[in-house]
Each structure stands twice: as structure tokens, then as C-alpha cells.
N, C-alpha and C positions, 0 to 999 in steps of 0.2 A: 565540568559542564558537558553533559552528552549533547553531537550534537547528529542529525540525522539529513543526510544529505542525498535528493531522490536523482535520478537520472533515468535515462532509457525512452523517454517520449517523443512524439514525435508527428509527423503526417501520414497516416496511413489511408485506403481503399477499403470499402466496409468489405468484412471478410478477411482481410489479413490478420494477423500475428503482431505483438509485439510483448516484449518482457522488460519489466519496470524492475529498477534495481533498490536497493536504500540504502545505503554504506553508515556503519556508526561510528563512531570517533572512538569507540573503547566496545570492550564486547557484549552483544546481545544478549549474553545468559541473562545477564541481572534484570532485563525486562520480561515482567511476567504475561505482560502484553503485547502484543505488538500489529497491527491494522493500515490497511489501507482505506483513507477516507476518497470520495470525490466532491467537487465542487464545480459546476456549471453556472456562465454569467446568469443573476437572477433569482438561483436556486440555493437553497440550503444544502450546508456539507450533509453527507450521507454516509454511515461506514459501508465500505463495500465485501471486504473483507477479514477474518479477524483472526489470527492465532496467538492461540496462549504457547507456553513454555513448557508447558504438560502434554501437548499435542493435538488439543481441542482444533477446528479451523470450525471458521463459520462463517457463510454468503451470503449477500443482499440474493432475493428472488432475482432477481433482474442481469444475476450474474452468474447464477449458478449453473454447473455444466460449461461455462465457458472463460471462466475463471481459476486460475491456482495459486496461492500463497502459498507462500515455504521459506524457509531458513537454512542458512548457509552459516551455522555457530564458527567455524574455522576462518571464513570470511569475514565474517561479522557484519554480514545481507542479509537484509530481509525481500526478497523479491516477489512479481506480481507476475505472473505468464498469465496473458489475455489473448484468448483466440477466436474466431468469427466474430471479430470486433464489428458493432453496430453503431453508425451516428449516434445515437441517444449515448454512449460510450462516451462522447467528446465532451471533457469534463478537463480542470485541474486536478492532477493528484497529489495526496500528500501522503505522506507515510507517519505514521504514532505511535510512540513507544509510551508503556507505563512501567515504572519502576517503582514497584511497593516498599517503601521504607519502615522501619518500625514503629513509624509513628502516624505515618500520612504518605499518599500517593504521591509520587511526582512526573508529570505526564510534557511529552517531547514531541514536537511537530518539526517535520520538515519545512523544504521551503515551496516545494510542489515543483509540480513538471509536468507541460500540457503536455495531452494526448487529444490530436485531431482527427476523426474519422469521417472523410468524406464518402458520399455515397456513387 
């Protein structure tokens, strides 16, 4: 059972810094995916950002330039460094892994971890 566990969030001042963590219970190589979604009360989750295993990354508009996903295969993190964070930023996050089996995908959510950005 992988299980993905987020940390790192928090209250921050629009304009600061913070960096979101995702710890996995066994190692991140076997996921071919791996993403940050957000969720705001009201709103539909959204992915924000996405890296494959191959090295691909990819950014909502809305984040890009001020966003970084990366991997930490040694750690077995997958992390979010987010900078001149904007209110519209204050969101739940959650972290997604997929791990492609031989037969069928099997896809992992955290448990999320607010991130509040006051103005």
C-alpha cells in the first residue's frame, strides 16, 4: 500500500516562499507520475503541476514562472517550491502519484495540506 503523505503548508504574506514536501512510504522510482493538484472551497481540483519519471515537468498557466516540482529519488519526496505566492494560491494541496502496472494504472492521493496566502 503506497502511501503519500503532504507536509510543508502553512500561513504565509502574498509574496513569500514556501516549499511543500510529499514523503512516500516506499520509493518514488515505480511512479511514472507524480503531480501536485490544488483544491479551493467551492472549486474543482486542478493539477498544478506535473512530473513524469522521464523528466518531463508541466505547469498550470497560473503557476508557471513561479512554481518548481522536483524529485528527491534518495529521499523518496516529491516537492513543490512556490514563490511570490498570490491569494488566489490559497488552495488545499495534495500530492498524486501513478504507478503503471502491467495491466492497469494505479493512482495515489495524499491527504492534502493547506496553504494560506494572505494579502
Amino acid at each position: 500500500q503506497a502511501q503519500l503523505v503532504e507536509s510543508g503548508g502553512g500561513l504565509v504574506q502574498a509574496g513569500e516562499s514556501l516549499r511543500l514536501s510529499c514523503a512516500a512510504s516506499g520509493s518514488i522510482a515505480r511512479f511514472n507520475i507524480m503531480a501536485w493538484y490544488r483544491q479551493a472551497p467551492g472549486k474543482q481540483r486542478e493539477s498544478v503541476a506535473t512530473d513524469t519519471s522521464g523528466g518531463s515537468t508541466h505547469y498550470a498557466d497560473s503557476v508557471k514562472g513561479r512554481f518548481t516540482i522536483s524529485r528527491d529519488n534518495a529521499k523518496n519526496t516529491l516537492y513543490l517550491q512556490m514563490s511570490s505566492l498570490k491569494p488566489e494560491d490559497t488552495s488545499v494541496y495534495y500530492c498524486y502519484a501513478q504507478e503503471k502496472g502491467w495491466s492497469a494504472p494505479t493512482d495515489y492521493w495524499g491527504q492534502g495540506t493547506q496553504v494560506t496566502v494572505s494579502s
